[in-house]
C-alpha positions in Angstrom: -90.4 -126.7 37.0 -92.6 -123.7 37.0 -90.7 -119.6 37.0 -92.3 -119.3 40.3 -90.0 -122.2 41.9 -86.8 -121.3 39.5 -87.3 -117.8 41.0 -87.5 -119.4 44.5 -84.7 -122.0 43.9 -82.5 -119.0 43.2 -83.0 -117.0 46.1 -82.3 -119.9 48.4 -78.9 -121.6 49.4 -78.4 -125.3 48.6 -78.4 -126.0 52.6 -82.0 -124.4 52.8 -82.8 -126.8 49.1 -81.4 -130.0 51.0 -83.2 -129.3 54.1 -86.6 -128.9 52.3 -86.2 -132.1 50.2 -86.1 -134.0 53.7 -88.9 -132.1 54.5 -91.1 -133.2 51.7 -89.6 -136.7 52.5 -90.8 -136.8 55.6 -87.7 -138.2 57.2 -84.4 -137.3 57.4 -81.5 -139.2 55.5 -81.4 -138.5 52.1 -77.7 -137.7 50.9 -78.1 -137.3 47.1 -75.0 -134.4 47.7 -71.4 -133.2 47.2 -69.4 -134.3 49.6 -65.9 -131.9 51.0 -64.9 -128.6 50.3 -65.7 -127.1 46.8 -64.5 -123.8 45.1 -67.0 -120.8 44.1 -65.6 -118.2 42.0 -68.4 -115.7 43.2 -69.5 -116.5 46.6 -73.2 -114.9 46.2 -73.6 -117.0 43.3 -76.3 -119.5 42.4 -76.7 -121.9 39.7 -80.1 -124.1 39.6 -80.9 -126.2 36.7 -81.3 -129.6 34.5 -77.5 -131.1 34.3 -76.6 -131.0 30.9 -73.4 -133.5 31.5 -69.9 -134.3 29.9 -66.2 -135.8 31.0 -62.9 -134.0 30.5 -59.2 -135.0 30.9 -56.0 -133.2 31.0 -52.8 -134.3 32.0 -51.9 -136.2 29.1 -52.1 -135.4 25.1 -55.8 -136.9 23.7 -55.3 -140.2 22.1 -57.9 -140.1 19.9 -57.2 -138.2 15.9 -57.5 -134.8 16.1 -60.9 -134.5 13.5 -62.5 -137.0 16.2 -61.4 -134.7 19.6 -62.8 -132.0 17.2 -66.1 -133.2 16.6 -67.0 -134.4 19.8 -65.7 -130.9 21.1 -68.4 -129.0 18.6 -71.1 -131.6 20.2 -70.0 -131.0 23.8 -70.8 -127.1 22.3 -73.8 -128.3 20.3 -75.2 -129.4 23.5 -74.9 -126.8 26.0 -76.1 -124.6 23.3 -79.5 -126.6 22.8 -80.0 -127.7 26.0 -83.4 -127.5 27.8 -83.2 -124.0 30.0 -83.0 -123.8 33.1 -79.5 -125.6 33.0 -76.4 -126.0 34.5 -73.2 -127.7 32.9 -71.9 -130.5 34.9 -68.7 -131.9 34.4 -66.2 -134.6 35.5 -62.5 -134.3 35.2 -61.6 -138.0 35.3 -57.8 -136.6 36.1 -59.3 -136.0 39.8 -58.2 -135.8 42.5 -54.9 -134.6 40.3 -56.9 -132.5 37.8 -54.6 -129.9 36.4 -56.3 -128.4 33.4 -58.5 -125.4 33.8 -61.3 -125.5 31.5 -63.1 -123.0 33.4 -62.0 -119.6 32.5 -62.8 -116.3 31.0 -63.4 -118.0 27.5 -65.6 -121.1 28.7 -67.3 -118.8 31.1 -68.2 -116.5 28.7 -69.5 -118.9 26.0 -71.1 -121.1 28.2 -73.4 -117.7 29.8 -74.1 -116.8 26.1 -75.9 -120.1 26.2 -78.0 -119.5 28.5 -77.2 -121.6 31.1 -76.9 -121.0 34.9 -73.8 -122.3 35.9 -70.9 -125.0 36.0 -70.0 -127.5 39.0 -67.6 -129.2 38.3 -64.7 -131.4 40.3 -62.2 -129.7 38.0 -60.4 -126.6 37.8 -61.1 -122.7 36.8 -58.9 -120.1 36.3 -58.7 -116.5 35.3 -60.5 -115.2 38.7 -61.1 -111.6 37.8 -61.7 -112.1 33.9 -64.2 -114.6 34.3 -68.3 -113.5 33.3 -70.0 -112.0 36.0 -73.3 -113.7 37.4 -71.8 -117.1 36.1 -71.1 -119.2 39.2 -68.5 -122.1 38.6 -68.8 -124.6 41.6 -65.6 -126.3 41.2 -62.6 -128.9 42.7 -59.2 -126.6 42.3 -57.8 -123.7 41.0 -55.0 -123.3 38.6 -52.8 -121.6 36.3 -52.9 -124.2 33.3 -55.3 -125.5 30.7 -53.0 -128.4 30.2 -53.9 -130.8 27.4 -58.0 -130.3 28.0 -60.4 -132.3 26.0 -64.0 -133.5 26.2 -63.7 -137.7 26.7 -67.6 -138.0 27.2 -70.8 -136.3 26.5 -74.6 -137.4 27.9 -73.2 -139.6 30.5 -73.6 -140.2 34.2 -70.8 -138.1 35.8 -69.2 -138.1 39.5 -68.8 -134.7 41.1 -67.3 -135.1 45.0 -69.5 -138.3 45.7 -72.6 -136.9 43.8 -73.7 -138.9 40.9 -75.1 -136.7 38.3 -77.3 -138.1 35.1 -78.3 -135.7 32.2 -81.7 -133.9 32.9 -81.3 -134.5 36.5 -82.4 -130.7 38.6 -79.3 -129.3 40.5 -78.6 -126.9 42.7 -75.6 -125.5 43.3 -73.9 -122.9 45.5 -70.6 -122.3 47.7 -72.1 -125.1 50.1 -71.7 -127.5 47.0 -74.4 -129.7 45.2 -77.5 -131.0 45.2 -79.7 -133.4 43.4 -83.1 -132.7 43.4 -86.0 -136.1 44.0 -88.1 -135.9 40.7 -91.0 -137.2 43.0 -90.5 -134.0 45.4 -90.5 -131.0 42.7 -93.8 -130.5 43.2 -94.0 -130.5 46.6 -90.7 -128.3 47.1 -92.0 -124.4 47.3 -94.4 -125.7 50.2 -91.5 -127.4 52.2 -89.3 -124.8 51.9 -91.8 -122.5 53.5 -92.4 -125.3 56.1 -88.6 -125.2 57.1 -88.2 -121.6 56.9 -91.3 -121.1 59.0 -90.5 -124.3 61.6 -86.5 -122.1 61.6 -88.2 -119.0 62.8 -89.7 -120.7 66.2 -86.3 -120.7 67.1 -84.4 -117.9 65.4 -87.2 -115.2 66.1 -86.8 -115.5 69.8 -83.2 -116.0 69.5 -82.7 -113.1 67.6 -85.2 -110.7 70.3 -84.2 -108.8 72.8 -84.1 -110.5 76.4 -83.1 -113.8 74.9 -82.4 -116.1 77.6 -82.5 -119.7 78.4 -86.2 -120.3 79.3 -87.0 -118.4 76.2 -84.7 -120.9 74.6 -86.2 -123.9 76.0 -89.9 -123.0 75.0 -88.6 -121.9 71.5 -86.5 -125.3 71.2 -90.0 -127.2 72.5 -92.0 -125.6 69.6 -89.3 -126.2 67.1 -88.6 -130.2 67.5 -92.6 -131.1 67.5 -92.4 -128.9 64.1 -89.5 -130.4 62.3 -89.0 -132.9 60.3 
């Protein structure tokens, strides 16, 4: 991914991103997203980049020796730290839906934006609203109070994130809408579609949006706009 299409990737919302990829498809169908409600902590905020992916748990004590939760918790660091930029973290509570530990707080936020990365979704939960670092979106499941007994079970792994399957190095986008992973096979094409769509939008909203709007301006707007879209 070139700077030209990070820069256009995050000026764009992840409907506009969705809508393109069907547009460089060709058809419509393609549901490689988050399903349900999800959780922003700034609402303007965008995070676009490869997943760099791990599993956490919480509601119970780890199992595993302490020197072993350790080292795989200095990995889980290791990783985000060294990862391939752009990226985003992406992480799986398997305690969801009844995920209770907040991982995602002033601490993780602040550590995880020294890194260098974009951004978090996650089907977890984040905390510490006001305190956490600014320009560091955290798409996530819940909010809550609690870190409970937080741990890193996984690292490098495919990961579920509300019905979105996530693989390390996959290209994400993510925004208040929720999720959205990106067709290796349409990167390339993406900049143009999203022109396309934006352009093939503006049949309709430029009339809408004039003065003396009214139904037969509609219907000839609404004629241009189905024989451009996808």
């Amino acid at each position: 991914m070139n700077d030209a299409l990070l820069t256009l990737l995050r000026s764009v919302d992840t409907p506009t991103v969705c809508n393109a990829i069907e547009v460089a498809q060709g058809k419509r169908g393609f549901d490689a997203f988050t399903r349900g409600t999800m959780l922003i902590n700034d609402p303007k905020g965008v995070a676009v980049g490869y997943a760099v992916t791990a599993k956490i748990a919480a509601v119970t004590p780890p199992s595993e020796p302490p020197d072993v939760i350790r080292a795989r918790r200095m990995a889980y660091y290791k990783a985000m730290a060294e990862a391939p930029k752009p990226s985003i973290c992406v992480i799986e509570d398997e305690d969801y839906p009844n995920a209770i530990g907040a991982y995602w707080g002033e601490v993780n936020t602040t550590i995880h934006k020294g890194f260098g990365m974009s951004g978090t979704l996650t089907n977890g939960v984040m905390r510490d609203l006001g305190d956490m670092a600014p320009e560091y979106p955290v798409i996530a499941g819940s909010i809550g109070p609690s870190h409970g007994f937080v741990h890193v079970t996984d690292l490098d792994c495919s990961v579920d994130v509300f019905g979105l399957t996530v693989r390390p190095g996959d290209l994400v986008h993510a925004d208040r809408h929720g999720a959205v992973v990106v067709p290796v096979d349409v990167i390339d094409a993406l900049a143009g579609a999203i022109k396309k769509m934006q352009d093939t939008e503006h049949l309709v909203l430029g009339p809408a949006r004039a003065d003396g709007f009214d139904f037969a301006a509609f219907e000839a707007a609404w004629t241009a706009f189905e024989k451009a879209r996808t």
